[in-house]
MIVO-293719 format. One line per 4 residues: their letters; for each residue x, y, z of C-alpha. Coordinates in steps of 0.1 Angstrom, whole numbers, plus 2048, in hexadecimal, padded with zeros to 3 digits. Each point is the difference from the previous one (the first is absolute). Example, Ala and Ser with C-alpha at 12.3 -4.5 7.8 and 13.67 -1.06 7.14 Angstrom:
<nuzas>
AS	87B/7D3/84E | 80E/822/7F9
</nuzas>
This chain:
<nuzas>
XXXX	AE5/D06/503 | 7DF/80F/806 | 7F7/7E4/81D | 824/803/80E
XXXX	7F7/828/805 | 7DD/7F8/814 | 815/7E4/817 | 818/81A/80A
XXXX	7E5/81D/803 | 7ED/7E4/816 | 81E/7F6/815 | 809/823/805
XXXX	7DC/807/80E | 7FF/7E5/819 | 824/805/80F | 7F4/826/800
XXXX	7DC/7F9/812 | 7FB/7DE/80E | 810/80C/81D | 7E9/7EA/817
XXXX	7FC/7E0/7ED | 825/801/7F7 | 80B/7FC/829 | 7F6/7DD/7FD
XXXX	81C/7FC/7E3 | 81B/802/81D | 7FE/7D8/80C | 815/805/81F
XXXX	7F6/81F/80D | 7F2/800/823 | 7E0/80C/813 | 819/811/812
XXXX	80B/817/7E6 | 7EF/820/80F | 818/821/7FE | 812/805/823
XXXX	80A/825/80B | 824/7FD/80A | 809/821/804 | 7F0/825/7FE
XXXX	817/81E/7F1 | 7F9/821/804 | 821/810/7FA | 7F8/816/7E1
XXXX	826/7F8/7F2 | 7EC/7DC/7F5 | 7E3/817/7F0 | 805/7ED/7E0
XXXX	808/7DE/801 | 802/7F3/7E1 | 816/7E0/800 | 809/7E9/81C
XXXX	81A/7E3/802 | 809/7E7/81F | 826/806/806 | 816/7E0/7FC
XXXX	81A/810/81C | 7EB/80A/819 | 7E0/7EC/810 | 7DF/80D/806
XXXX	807/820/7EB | 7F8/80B/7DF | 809/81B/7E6 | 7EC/81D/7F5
XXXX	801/820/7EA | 7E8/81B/7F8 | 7EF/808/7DC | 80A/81A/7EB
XXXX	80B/820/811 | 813/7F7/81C | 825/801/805 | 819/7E0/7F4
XXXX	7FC/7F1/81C | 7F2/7DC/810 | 7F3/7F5/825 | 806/7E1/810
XXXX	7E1/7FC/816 | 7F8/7E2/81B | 7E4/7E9/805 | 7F5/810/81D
XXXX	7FD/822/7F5 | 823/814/804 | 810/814/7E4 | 823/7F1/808
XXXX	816/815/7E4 | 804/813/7E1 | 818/7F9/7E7 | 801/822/7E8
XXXX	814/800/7DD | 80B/823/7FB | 808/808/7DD | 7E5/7EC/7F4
XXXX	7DA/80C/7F1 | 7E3/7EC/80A | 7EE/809/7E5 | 7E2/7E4/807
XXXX	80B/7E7/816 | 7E3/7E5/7F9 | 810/7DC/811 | 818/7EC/811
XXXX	810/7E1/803 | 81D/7EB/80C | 814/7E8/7F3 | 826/7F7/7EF
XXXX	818/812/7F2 | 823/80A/7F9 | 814/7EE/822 | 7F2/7DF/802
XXXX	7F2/7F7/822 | 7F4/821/807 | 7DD/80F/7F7 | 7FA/820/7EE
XXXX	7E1/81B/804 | 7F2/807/7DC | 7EA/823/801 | 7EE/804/7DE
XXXX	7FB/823/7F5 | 7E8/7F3/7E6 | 7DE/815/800 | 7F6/816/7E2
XXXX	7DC/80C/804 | 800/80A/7E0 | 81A/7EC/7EE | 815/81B/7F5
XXXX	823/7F2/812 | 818/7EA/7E7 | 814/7F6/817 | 7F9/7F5/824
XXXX	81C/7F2/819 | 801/7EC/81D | 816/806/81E | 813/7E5/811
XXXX	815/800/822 | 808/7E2/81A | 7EC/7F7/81D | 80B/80A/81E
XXXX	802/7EE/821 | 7ED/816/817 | 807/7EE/822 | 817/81F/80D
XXXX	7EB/81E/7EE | 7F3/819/81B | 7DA/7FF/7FC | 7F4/81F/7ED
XXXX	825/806/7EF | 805/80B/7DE | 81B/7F1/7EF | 813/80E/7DD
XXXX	800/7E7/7E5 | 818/80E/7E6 | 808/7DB/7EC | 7E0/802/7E9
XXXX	802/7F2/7E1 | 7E9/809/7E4 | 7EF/7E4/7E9 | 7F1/818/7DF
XXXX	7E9/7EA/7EB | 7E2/809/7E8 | 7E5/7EA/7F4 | 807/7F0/7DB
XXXX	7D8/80D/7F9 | 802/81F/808 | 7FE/818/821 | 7EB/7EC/81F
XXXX	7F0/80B/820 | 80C/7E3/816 | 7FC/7FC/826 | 80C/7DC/807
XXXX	826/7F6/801 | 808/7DC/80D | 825/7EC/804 | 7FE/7DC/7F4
XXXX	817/7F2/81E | 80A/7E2/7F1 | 80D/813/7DE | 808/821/80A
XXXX	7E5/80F/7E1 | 7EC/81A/80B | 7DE/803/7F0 | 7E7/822/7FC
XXXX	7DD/7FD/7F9 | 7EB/821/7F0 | 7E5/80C/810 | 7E4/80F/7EC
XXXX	800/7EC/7DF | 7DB/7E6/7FE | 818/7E3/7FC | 81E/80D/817
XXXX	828/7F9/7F3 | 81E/7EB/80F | 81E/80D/7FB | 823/7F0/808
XXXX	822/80A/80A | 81B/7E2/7FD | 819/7FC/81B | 819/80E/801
XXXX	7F3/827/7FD | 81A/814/7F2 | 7FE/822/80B | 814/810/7E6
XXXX	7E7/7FF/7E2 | 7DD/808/7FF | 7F4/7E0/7F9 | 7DA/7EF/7F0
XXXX	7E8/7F2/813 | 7F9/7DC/7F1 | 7DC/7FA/7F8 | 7F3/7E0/810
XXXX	7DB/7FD/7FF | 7DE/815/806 | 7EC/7F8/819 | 7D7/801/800
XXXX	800/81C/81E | 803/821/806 | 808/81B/817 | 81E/7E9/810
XXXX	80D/817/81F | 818/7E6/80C | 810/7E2/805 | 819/7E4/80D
XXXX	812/7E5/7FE | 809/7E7/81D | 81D/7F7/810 | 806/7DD/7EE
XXXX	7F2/80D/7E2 | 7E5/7EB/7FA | 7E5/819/807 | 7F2/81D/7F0
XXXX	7E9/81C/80C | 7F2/81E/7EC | 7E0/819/80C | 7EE/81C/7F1
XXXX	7E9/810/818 | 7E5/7EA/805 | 811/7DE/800 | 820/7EB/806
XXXX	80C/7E5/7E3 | 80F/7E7/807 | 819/7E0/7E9 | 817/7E5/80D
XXXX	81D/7F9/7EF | 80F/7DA/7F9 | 823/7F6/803 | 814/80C/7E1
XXXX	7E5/817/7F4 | 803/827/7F3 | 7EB/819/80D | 7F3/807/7E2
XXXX	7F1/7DE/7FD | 7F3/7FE/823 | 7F0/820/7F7 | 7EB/7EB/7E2
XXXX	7EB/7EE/814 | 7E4/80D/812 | 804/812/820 | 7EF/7F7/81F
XXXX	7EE/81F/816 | 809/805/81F | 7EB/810/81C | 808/829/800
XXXX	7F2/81A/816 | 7FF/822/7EA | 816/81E/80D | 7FE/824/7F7
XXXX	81D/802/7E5 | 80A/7DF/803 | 81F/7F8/7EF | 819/7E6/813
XXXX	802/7DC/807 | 81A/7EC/808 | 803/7DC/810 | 808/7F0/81F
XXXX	826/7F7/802 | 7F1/7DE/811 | 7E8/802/7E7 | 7E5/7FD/819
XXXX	7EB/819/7F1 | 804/825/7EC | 801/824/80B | 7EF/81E/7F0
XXXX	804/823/809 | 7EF/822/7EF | 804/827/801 | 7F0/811/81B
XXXX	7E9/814/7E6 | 7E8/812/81B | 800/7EF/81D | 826/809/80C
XXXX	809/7DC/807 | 809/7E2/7F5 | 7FD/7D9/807 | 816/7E5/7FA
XXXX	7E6/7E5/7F8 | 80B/7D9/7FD | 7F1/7E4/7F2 | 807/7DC/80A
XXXX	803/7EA/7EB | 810/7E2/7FC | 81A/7FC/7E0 | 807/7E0/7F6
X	82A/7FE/802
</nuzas>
């Protein structure tokens, strides 16, 4: 028992400060893989970022939503820098809105926007919920319009271990399961919600494995489900997944490190629909802008 204890303390070190000699753990990644400024946003309605997501509907452009204190409300922003629209729930709290993600749901065929209101600095909240609507198709939406979203349903979950602060919520695409990783803990928590999601009982959180890193701010999983992203603030992690293979057993083996660029209060990453790379975006903290950084990269499909 005692050696077991000292190989996980050591594992959890090196995942947590070999952040240079762990790059060379990621066998295909490119000399190429230096960040890329795609876009520069200054509106202060994107003060905030915290969670990002490449819409399945509409190409080039992404969805984004503030940190705690804003309104119930997401942005889809482009590529190239434009704030195209706001969706805004009204009715609903955003107590601390901490990610994103897309993926299945109810009607088959269509994809679903998942917004976890999952943060608890302090761990005092029982029960945290996660908001989900459908995508929309964007392709006749004014530029700049706010639009009313009043079919929200509400997800209510709590962790079987007790209260969590958690920032990271991903949809498993090929399963429908949505997964939420806790931030602050030395060895960080996976949590699981089967498919389907009922959303008229609070439900509990499976426990699926810790991992040895902490601080986890965000994450993703790919379009064909066979990769998985998560970051803290200094650095991006990085599994593949095999044919026929849960996330929690992809999530056993050791991650690769991918190259990462550190932003002020950075909290969101999400990949490449083509999965040609990844994106990351942070709050503006001081500097009253942001910048939509990606990273190519080539995923192996």
């Amino acid at each position: 028992m005692r050696f077991t204890i000292i190989v996980v303390i050591l594992l959890s070190a090196l995942i947590v400060s070999c952040r240079t000699d762990g790059r060379s753990l990621a066998a295909d990644k490119t000399s190429g893989n230096s960040p890329q400024a795609k876009a520069k946003f200054t509106d202060q309605k994107l003060n905030e970022i915290s969670g990002i997501a490449a819409s399945r509907k509409n190409k080039n452009v992404f969805w984004v939503h503030n940190d705690s204190g804003d309104k119930a409300q997401i942005f889809a922003i482009s590529e190239d820098g434009q704030l195209l629209c706001t969706i805004q729930m009204p009715g609903i709290e955003a107590q601390d809105w901490e990610d994103i993600a897309i993926g299945p749901g109810p009607e088959q065929d269509s994809s679903y926007i998942y917004i976890g209101d999952i943060g608890d600095n302090q761990a005092k909240r029982d029960i945290k919920t996660i908001y989900r609507i459908m995508e929309r198709d964007l392709s006749s939406v004014k530029t700049g319009a706010v639009l009313i979203e009043m079919a929200v349903d509400a997800i209510h979950f709590r962790f079987p271990d007790g209260s969590r602060d958690a920032e990271t919520l991903m949809s498993d695409p090929l399963t429908g399961d949505l997964y939420i990783v806790s931030k602050r803990e030395n060895q960080v928590g996976v949590y699981r919600l089967a498919f389907p999601q009922t959303t008229k009982e609070i439900l509990t959180a499976a426990f699926q494995l810790k991992l040895p890193v902490t601080q986890v701010t965000a994450g993703d999983i790919s379009i064909d489900g066979r990769h998985i992203l998560l970051k803290n603030y200094e650095q991006i992690f990085y599994w593949s997944r095999d044919d026929g293979q849960s996330i929690k057993n992809a999530l056993k083996n050791f991650p690769h490190f991918l190259n990462y660029m550190t932003e002020p209060q950075g909290e969101a990453i999400c990949f490449s629909p083509d999965l040609d790379g990844y994106y990351t975006i942070s709050e503006m903290a001081n500097k009253g802008y942001t910048i939509l950084y990606f990273y190519p990269y080539q995923f192996k499909k």
